[in-house]
Z-matrix of the N, CA and C atoms (Angstrom, degrees):
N
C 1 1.438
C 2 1.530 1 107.86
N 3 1.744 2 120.31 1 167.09
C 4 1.262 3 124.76 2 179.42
C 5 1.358 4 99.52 3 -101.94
N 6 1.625 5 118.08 4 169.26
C 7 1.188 6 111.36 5 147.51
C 8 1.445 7 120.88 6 -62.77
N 9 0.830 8 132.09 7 5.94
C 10 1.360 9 121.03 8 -174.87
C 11 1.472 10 104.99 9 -115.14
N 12 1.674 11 127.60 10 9.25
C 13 1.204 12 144.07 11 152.35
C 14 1.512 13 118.28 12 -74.46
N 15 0.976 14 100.70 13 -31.12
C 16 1.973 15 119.28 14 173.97
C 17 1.770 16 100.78 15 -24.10
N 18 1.220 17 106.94 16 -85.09
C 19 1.864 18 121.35 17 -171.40
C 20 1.467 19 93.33 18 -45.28
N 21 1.312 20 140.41 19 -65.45
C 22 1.587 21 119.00 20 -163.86
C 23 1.509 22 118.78 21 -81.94
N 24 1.645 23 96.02 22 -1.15
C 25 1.712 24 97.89 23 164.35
C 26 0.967 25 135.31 24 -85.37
N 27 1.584 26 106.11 25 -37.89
C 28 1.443 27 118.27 26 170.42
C 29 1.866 28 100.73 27 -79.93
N 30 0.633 29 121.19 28 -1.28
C 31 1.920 30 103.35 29 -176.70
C 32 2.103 31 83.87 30 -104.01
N 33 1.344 32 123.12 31 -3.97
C 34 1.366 33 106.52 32 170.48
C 35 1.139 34 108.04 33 -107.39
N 36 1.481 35 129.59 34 -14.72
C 37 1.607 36 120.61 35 141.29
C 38 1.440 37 123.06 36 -34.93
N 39 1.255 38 97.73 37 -66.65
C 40 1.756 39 107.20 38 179.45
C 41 1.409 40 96.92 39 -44.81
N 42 1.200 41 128.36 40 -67.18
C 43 1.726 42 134.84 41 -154.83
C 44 1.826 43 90.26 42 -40.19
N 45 1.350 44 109.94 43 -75.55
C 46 1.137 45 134.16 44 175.88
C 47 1.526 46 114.65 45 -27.98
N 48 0.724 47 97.51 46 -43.77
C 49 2.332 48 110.85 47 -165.60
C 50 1.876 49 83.56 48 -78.27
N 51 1.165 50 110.76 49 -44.20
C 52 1.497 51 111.06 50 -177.86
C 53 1.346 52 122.25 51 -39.64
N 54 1.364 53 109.39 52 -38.86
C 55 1.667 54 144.20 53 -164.04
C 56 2.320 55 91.54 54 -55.82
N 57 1.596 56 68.12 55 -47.71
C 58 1.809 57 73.02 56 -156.51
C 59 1.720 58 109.85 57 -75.15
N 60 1.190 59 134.80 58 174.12
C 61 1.447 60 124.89 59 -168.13
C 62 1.663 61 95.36 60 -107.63
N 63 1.742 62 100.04 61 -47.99
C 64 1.094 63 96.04 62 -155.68
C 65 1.989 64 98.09 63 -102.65
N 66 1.028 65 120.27 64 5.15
C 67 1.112 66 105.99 65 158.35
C 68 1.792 67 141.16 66 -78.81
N 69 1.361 68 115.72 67 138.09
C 70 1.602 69 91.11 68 177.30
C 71 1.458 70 118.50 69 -98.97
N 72 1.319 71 94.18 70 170.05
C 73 1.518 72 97.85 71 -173.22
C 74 1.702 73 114.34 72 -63.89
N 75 1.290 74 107.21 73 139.39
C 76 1.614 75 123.38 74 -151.94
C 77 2.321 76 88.76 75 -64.04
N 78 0.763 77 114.31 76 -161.78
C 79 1.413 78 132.41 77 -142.73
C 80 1.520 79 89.74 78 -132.53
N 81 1.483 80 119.32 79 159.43
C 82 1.421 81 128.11 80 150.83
C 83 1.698 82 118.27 81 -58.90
N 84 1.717 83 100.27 82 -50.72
C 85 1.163 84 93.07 83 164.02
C 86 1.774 85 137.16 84 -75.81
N 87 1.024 86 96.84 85 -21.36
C 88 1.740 87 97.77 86 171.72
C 89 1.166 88 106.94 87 -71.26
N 90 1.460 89 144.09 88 -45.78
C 91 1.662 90 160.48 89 178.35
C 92 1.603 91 88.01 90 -48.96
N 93 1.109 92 106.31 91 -43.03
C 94 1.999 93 87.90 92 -158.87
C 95 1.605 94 95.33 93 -88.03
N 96 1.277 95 107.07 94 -25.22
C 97 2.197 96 110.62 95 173.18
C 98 1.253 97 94.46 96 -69.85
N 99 1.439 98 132.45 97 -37.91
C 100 1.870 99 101.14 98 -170.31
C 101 1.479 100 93.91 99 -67.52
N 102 1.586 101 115.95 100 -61.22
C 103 1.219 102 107.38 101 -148.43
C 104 1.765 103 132.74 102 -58.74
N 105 1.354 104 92.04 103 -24.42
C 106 1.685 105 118.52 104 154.98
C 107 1.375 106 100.81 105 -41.05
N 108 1.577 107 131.71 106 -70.44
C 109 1.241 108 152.39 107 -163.65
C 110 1.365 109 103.74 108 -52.86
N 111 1.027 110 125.78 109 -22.51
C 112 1.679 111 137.08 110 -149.78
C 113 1.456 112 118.88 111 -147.77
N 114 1.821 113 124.54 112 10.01
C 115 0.948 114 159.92 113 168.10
C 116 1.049 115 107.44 114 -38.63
N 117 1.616 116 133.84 115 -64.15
C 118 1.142 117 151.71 116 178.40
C 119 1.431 118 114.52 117 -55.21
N 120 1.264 119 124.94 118 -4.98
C 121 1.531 120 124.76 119 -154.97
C 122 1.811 121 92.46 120 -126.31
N 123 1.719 122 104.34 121 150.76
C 124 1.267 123 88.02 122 179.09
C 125 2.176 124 118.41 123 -92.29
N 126 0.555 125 130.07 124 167.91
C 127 1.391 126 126.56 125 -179.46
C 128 1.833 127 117.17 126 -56.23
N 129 0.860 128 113.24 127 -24.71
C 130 1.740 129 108.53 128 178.29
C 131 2.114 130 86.04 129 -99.55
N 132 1.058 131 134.59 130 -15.54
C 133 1.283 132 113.27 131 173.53
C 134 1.448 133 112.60 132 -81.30
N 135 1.655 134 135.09 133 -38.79
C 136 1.346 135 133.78 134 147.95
C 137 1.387 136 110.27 135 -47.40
N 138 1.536 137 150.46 136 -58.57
C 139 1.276 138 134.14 137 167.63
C 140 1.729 139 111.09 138 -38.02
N 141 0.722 140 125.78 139 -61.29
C 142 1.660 141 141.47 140 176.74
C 143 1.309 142 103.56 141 -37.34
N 144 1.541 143 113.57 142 -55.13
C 145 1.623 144 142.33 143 177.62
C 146 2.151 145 107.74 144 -41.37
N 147 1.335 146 66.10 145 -65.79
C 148 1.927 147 89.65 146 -171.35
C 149 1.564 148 108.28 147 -63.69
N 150 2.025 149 112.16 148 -40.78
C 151 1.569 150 90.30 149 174.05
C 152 1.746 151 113.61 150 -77.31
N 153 1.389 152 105.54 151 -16.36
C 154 1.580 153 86.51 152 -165.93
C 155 1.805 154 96.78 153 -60.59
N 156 1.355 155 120.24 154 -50.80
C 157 1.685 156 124.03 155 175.54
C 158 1.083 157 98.63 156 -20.93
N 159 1.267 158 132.72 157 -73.53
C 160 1.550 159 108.74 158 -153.50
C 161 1.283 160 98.08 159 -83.97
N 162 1.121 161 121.77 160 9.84
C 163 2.059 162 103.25 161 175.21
C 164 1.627 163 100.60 162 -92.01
N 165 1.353 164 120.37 163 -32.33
C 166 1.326 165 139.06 164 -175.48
C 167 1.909 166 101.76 165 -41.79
N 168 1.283 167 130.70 166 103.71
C 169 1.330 168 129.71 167 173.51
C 170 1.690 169 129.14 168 -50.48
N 171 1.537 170 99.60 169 -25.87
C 172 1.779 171 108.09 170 169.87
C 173 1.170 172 108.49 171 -118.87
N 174 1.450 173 132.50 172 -40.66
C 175 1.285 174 112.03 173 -176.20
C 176 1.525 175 116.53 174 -81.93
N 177 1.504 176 125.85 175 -18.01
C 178 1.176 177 144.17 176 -170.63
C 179 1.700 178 106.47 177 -58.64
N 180 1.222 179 97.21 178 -62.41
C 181 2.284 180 107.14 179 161.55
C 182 1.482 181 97.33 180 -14.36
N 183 1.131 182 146.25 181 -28.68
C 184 1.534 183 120.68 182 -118.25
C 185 1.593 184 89.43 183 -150.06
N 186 1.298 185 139.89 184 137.32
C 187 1.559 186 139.56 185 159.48
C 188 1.483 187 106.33 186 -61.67
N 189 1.537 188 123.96 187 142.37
C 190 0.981 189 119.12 188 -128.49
C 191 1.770 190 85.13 189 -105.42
N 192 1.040 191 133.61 190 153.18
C 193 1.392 192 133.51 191 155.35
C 194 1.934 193 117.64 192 -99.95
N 195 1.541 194 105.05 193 143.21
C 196 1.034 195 104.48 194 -179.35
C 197 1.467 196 123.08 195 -28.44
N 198 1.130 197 134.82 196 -63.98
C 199 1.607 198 152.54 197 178.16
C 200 1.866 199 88.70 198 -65.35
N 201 1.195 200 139.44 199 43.52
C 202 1.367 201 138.83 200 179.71
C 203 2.009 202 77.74 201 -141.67
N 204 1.063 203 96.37 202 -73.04
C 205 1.415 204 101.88 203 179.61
C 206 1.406 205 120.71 204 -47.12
N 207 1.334 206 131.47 205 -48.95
C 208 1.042 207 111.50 206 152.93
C 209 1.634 208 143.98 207 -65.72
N 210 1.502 209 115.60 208 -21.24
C 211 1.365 210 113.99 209 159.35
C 212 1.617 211 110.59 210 -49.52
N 213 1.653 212 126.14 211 -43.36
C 214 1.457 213 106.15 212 -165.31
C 215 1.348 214 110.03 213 -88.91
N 216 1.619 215 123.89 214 -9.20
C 217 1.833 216 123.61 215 159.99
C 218 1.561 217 97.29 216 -61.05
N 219 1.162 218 116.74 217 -43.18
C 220 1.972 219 108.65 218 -154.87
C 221 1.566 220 94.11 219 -84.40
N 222 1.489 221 125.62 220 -11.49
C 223 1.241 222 121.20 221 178.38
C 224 1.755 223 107.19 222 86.15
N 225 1.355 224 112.21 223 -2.10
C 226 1.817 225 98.35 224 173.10
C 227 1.311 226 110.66 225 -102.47
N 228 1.310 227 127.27 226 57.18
C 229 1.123 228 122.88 227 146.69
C 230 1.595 229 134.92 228 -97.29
């Protein structure tokens, strides 16, 4: 991703964090640690990333952590 991917990543965090009941919405600073985390990846492959999560039957339950996101780009999830 670019920096200039930042704003539609973090507002698809939020989308995402929404998903969960009991999670809260991630932080400025946690938003800028995923996306750091996930730097390497391009922005429609983390979108891609984030819907397979919630389609995912066990890991999907759960807000997703960076290394969650990358298991469903690398396909071992």
């Amino acid at each position: 991703m670019r920096e200039s991917d930042f704003k539609a990543f973090s507002s698809m965090l939020d989308d995402l964090a929404a998903f969960y009941p009991t999670a809260k919405a991630p932080t400025a600073g946690q938003k800028a640690m995923f996306f750091r985390a996930l730097a390497a990846l391009p922005i429609e492959a983390v979108q891609s990333a984030f819907d397979a999560h919630l389609k995912d039957p066990q890991r999907g339950r759960f807000m997703p952590l960076p290394a969650d996101v990358m298991a469903q780009v690398q396909g071992a999830a």
